[in-house]
C-alpha positions as CSV (number, residue, x, y, z in Angstrom):
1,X,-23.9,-27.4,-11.2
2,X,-22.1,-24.0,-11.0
3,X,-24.0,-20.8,-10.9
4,X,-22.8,-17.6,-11.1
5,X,-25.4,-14.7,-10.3
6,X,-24.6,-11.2,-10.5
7,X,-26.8,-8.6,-9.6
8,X,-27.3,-5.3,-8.2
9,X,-26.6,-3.1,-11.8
10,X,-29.1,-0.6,-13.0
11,X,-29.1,2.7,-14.5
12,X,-27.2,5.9,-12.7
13,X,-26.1,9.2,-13.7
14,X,-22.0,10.0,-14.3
15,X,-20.6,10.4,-10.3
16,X,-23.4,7.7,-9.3
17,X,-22.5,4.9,-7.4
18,X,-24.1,1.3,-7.1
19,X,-23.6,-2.2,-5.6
20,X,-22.8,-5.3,-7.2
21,X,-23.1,-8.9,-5.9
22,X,-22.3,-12.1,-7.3
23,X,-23.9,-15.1,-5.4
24,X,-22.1,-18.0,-6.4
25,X,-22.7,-22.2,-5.6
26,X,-21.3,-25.1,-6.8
27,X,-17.7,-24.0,-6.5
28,X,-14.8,-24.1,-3.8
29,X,-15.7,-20.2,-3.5
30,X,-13.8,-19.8,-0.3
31,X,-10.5,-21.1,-1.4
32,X,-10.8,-19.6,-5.2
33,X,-9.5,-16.4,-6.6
34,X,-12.3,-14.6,-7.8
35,X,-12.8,-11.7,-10.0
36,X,-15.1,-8.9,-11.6
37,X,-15.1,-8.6,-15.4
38,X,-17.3,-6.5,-17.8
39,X,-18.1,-6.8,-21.3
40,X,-18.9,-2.8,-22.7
41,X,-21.0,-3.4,-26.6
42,X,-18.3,-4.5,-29.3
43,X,-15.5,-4.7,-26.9
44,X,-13.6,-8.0,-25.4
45,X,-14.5,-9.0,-21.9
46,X,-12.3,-7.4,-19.2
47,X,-11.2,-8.2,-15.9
48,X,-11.9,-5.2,-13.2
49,X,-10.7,-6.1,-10.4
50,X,-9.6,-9.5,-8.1
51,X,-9.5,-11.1,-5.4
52,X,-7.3,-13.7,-3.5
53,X,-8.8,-16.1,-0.8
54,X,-6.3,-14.1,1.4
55,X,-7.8,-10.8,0.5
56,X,-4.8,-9.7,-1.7
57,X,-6.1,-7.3,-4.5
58,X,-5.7,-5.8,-8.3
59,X,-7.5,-3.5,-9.8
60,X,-7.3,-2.6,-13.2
61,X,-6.1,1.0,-13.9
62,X,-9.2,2.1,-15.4
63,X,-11.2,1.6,-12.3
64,X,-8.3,1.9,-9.6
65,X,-9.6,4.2,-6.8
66,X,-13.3,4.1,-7.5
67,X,-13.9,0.3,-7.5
68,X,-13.6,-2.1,-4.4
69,X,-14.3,-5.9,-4.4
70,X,-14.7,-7.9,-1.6
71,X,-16.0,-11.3,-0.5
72,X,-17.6,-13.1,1.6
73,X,-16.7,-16.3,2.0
74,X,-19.4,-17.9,4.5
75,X,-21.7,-16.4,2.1
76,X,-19.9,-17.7,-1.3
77,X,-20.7,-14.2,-2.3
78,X,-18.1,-11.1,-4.3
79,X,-19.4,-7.7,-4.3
80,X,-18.1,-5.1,-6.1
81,X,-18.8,-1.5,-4.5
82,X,-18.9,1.3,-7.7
83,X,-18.3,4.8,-6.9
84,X,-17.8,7.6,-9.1
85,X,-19.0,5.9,-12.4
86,X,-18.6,7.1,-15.6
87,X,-20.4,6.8,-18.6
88,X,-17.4,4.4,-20.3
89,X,-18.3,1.6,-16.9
90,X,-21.4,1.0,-19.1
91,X,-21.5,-2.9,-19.4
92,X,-22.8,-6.2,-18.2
93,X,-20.8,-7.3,-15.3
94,X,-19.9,-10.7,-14.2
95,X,-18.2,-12.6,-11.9
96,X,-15.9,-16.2,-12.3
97,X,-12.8,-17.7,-10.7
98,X,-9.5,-16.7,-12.0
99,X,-8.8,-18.3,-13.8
100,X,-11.8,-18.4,-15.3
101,X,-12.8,-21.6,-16.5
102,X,-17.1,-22.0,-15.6
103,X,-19.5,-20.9,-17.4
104,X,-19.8,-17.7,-17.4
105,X,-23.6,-16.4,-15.9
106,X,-26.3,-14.3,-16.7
107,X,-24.4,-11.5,-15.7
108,X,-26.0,-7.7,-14.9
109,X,-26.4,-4.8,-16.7
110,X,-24.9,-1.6,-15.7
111,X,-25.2,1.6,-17.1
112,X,-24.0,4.8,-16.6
113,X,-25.9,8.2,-18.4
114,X,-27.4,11.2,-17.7
């Protein structure tokens, strides 16, 4: 059974900065490209930022330089370290393969006002 986990959101003031992680089982986590995404209130899910097994990464423009993801791969675990948020990161953030065909999970809520 897969299970994806995200936690680590919360609520922060603009220029705040938290710590996502994403404990995953029941997938081939070390050799899978993995990736953050974020679903904002009546807007389509995004992808944030990837992840290669080889550590290659993308980030999407709107998070570029303030976002990083990393893995763990003895853990099965992707973190995503959030710096500098602003009040438009507001969202529940997830984590899947990429592509990303399970299910997704509960996900966690982040948001971002003063």
């Amino acid at each position: 059974q897969v299970q994806l986990l995200a936690s680590g959101g919360g609520l922060v003031q603009p220029g705040g900065s938290l710590n996502l992680s994403c404990a995953t089982s029941g997938i081939h986590f070390s050799i899978l490209p993995m990736g953050w995404f974020r679903q904002a209130p009546g807007k389509r899910r995004e992808l944030v930022a990837r992840i290669t097994r080889f550590g290659d990464i993308i980030y999407s423009d709107s998070v570029q330089g303030r976002f990083t993801i990393s893995r763990d791969n003895a853990k099965s675990t992707l973190y995503l370290r959030m710096t500098s948020l602003k009040p438009e990161d507001t969202a529940v953030y997830y984590c899947n393969e990429l592509p990303p065909d399970n299910p997704w999970g509960q996900g966690t809520q982040v948001t971002v006002s003063s």
